[in-house]
C-alpha positions as CSV (number, residue, x, y, z in Angstrom):
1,X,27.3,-11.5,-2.2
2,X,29.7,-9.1,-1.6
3,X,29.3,-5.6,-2.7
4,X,32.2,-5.3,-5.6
5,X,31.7,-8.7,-6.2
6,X,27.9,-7.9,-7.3
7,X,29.4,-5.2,-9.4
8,X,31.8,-6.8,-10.8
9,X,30.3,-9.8,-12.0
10,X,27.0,-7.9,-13.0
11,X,29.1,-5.3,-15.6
12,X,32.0,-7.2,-16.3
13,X,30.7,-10.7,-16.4
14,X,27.2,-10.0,-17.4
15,X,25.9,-12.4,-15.0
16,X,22.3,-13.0,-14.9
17,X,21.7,-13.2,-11.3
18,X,23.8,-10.6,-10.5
19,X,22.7,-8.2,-13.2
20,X,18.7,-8.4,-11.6
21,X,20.3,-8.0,-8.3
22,X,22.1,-4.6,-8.8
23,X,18.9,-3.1,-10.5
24,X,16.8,-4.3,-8.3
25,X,18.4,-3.1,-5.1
26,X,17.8,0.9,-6.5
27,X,14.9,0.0,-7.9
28,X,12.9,1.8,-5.3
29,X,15.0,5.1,-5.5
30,X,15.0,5.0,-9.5
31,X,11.4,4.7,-9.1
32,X,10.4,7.1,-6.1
33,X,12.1,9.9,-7.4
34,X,10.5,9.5,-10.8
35,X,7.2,9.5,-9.2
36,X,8.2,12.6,-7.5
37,X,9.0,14.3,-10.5
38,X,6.3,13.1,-13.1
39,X,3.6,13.0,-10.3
40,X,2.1,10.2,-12.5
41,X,2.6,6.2,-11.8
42,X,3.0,5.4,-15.0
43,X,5.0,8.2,-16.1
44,X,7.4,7.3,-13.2
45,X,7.7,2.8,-14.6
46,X,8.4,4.0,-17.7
47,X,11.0,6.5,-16.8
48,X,12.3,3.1,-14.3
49,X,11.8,1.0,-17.5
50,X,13.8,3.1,-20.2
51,X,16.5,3.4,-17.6
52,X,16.8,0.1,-17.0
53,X,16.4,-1.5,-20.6
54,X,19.2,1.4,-21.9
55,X,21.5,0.6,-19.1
56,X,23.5,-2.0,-20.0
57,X,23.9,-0.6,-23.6
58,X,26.6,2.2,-22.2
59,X,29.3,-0.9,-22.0
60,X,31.9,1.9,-21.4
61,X,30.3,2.7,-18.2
62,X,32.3,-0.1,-16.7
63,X,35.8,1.3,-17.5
64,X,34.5,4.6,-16.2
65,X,36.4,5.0,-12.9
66,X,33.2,6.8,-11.4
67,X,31.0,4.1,-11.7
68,X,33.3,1.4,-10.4
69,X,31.3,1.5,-7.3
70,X,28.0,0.6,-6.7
71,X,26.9,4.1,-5.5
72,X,28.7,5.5,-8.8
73,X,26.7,2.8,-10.8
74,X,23.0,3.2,-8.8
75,X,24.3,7.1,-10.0
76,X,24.2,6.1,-13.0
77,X,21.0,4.5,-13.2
78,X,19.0,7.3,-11.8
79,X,21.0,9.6,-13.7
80,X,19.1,7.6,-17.1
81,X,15.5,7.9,-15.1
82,X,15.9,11.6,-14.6
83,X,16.6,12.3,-18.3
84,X,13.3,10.6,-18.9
85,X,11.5,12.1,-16.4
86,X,12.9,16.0,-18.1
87,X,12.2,14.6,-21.8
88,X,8.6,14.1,-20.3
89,X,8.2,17.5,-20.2
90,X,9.2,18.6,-23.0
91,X,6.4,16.7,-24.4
92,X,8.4,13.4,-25.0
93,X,6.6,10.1,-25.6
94,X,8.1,7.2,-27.4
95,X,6.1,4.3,-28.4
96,X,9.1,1.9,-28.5
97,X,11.3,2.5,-25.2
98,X,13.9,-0.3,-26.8
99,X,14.7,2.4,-29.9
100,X,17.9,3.1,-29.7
101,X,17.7,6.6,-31.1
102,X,16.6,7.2,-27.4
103,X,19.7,7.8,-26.0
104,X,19.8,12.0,-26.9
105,X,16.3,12.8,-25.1
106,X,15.2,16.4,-25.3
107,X,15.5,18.7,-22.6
108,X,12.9,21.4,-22.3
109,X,14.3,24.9,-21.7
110,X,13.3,25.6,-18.1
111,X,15.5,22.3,-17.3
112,X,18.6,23.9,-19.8
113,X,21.1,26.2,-18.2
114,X,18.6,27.8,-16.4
115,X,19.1,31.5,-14.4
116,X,19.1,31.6,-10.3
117,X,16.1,34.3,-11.2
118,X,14.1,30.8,-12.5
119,X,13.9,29.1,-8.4
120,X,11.6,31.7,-7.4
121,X,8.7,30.1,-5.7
122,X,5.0,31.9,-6.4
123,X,3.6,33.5,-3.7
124,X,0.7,30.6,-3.3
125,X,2.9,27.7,-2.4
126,X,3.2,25.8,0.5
127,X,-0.9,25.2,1.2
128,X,-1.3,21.8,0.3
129,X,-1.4,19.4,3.1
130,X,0.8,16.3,2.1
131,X,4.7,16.2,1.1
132,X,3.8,14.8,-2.0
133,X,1.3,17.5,-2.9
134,X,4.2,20.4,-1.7
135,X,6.4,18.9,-4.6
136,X,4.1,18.8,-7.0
137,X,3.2,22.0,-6.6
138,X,6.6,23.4,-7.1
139,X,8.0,25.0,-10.1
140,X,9.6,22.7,-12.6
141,X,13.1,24.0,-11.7
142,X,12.7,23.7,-7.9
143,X,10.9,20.6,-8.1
144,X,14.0,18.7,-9.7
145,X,16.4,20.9,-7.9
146,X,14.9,19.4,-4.4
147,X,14.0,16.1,-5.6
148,X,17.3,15.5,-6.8
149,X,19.4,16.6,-4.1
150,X,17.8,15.3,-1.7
151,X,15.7,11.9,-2.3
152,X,18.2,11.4,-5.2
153,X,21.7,12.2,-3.8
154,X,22.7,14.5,-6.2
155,X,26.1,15.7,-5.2
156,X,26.4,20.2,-6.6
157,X,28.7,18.9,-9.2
158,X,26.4,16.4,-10.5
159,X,23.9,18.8,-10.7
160,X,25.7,21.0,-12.6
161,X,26.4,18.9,-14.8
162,X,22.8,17.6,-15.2
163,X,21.4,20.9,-15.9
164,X,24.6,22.5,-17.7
165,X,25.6,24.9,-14.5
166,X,28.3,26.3,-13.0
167,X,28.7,24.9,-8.8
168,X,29.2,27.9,-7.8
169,X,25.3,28.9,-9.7
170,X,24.0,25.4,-8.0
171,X,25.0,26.2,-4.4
172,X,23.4,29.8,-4.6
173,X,20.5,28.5,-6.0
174,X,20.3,25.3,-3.6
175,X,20.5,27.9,-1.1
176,X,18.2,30.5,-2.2
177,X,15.4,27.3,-2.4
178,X,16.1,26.1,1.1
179,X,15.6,30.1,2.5
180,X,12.1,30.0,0.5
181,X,10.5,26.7,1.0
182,X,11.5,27.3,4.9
183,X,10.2,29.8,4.7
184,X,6.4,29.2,3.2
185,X,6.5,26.4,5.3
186,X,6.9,27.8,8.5
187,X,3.4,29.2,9.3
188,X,1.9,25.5,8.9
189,X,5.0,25.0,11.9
190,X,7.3,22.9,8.9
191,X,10.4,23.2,7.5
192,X,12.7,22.1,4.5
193,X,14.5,19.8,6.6
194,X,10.7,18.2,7.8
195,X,10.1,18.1,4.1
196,X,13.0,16.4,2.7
197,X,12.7,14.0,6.3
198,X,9.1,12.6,5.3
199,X,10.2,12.1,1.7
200,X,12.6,10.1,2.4
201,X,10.9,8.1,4.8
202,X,8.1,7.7,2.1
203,X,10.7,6.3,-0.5
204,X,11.5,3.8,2.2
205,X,7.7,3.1,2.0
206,X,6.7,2.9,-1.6
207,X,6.3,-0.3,-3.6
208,X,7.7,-0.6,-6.8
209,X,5.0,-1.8,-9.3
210,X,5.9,-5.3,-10.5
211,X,5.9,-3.8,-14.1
212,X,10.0,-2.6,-13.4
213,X,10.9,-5.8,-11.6
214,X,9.2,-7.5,-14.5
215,X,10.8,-5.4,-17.0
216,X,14.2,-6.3,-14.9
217,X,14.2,-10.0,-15.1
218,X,12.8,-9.8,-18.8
219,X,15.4,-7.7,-20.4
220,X,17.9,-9.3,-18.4
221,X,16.9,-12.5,-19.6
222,X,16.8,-10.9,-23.6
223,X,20.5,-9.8,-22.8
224,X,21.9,-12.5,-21.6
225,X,19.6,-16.0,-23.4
226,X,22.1,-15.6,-26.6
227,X,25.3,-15.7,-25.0
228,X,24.2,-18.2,-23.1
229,X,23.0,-20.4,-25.9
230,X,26.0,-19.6,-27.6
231,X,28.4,-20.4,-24.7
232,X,26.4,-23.8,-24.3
233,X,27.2,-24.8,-28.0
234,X,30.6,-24.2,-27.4
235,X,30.6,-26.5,-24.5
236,X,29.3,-28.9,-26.7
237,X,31.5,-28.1,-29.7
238,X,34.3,-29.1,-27.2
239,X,33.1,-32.0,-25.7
240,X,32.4,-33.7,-28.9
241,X,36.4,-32.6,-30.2
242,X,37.6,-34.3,-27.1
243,X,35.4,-37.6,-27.3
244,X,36.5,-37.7,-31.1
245,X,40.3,-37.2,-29.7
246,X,39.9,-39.6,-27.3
247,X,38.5,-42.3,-29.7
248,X,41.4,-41.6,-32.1
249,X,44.0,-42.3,-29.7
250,X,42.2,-45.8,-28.2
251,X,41.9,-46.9,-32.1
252,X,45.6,-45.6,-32.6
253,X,47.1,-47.7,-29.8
254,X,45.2,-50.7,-30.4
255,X,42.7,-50.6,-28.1
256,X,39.4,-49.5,-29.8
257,X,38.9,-51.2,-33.1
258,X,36.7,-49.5,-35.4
């Protein structure tokens, strides 16, 4: 299936098939980052889940001329994980992830127009052993601001606009993070590029739990039944119009005798 093709008939046409594919070809991005952020499994498939079962509500997405690709639209997916993932800390926890009041989640103040003063990384950092460890340890700010850019693809703009910056404020403090973390990590003979090289290699490694793929197929399948149903009864609506047509021209002309 081609690429705009998937895209196409998974927004515009709502196709089933094509609606799990597209989620589930991020899937392990939407889910690895989350992980990354929340440092909790479950934390990270429910952040996967909410974005996923809120996606295809935001049905002006699709005329958006930024999503009408399928990197603007796997964006856009993440982009709906990583609000979970900040609502978590501000002490967030739904019990219904389908409410759709959901869609204005909080964001707790260290993740709110924060201050370049705000990436400064304590003195302690930088003795744990494994990646993952190293990000957990980080700050809230500098953990999204890494995680984000890098594993997640955030572009400076689209950070700026996730956390209510100007660029200009991003760039210095995207800078400012890659001096420090190079620099902690440099007695242990590491850097930030070594850092952001074995998360990525992990993401490529990580399973997703079945619980998102499940969650995929099932809302999918919630979206898409009625319309379905609804399109087959028109199918039949038509076909029994044109067998009553059809009998009423064979009687008409003679043929059929009722």
């Amino acid at each position: 299936m081609k690429q705009k093709d998937l895209y196409t008939r998974a927004c515009c046409y709502h196709q089933p098939e094509a609606m799990v594919e597209l989620c589930t070809r991020c899937s392990q991005q939407v889910y690895y980052v989350s992980l990354l952020l929340t440092g909790q499994e479950h934390e990270a498939v429910t952040a996967a889940r909410y974005a996923y079962g809120h996606l295809w509500e935001l049905e002006t997405a699709c005329e958006d001329d930024a999503m009408d690709t399928l990197e603007g639209y796997y964006h856009f997916i993440l982009n709906l994980a990583v609000r979970y993932c900040k609502a978590v800390y501000a002490d967030f926890h739904p019990k219904d992830l389908d409410d759709p009041f959901l869609e204005d989640l909080p964001v707790p103040p260290q993740l709110d127009r924060p201050d370049l003063k705000d990436f400064a990384l304590p003195e302690t950092w930088g003795a744990s052993g494994s990646p993952f460890s190293l990000v957990q340890d980080l700050p809230l700010l500098p953990r999204f601001f890494l995680v984000m850019s890098t594993v997640g693809g955030y572009s400076q703009a689209q950070l700026a606009q996730s956390f209510g910056m100007e660029v200009d404020d991003v760039e210095a403090a995207l800078d400012a993070l890659h001096r420090q973390l190079d620099q902690r990590l440099t007695p242990a003979q590491r850097s930030y590029q070594w850092l952001v090289d074995t998360l990525n290699t992990e993401e490529s490694q990580t399973a997703v739990p079945p619980a998102v793929h499940d969650h995929i197929q099932q809302h999918t399948r919630d979206l898409t039944e009625p319309a379905q149903q609804h399109q087959r009864r028109d199918v039949m609506k038509l076909v029994v119009l044109i067998i009553i047509v059809v009998i009423a021209f064979l009687w008409k002309i003679g043929i059929l005798h009722l």
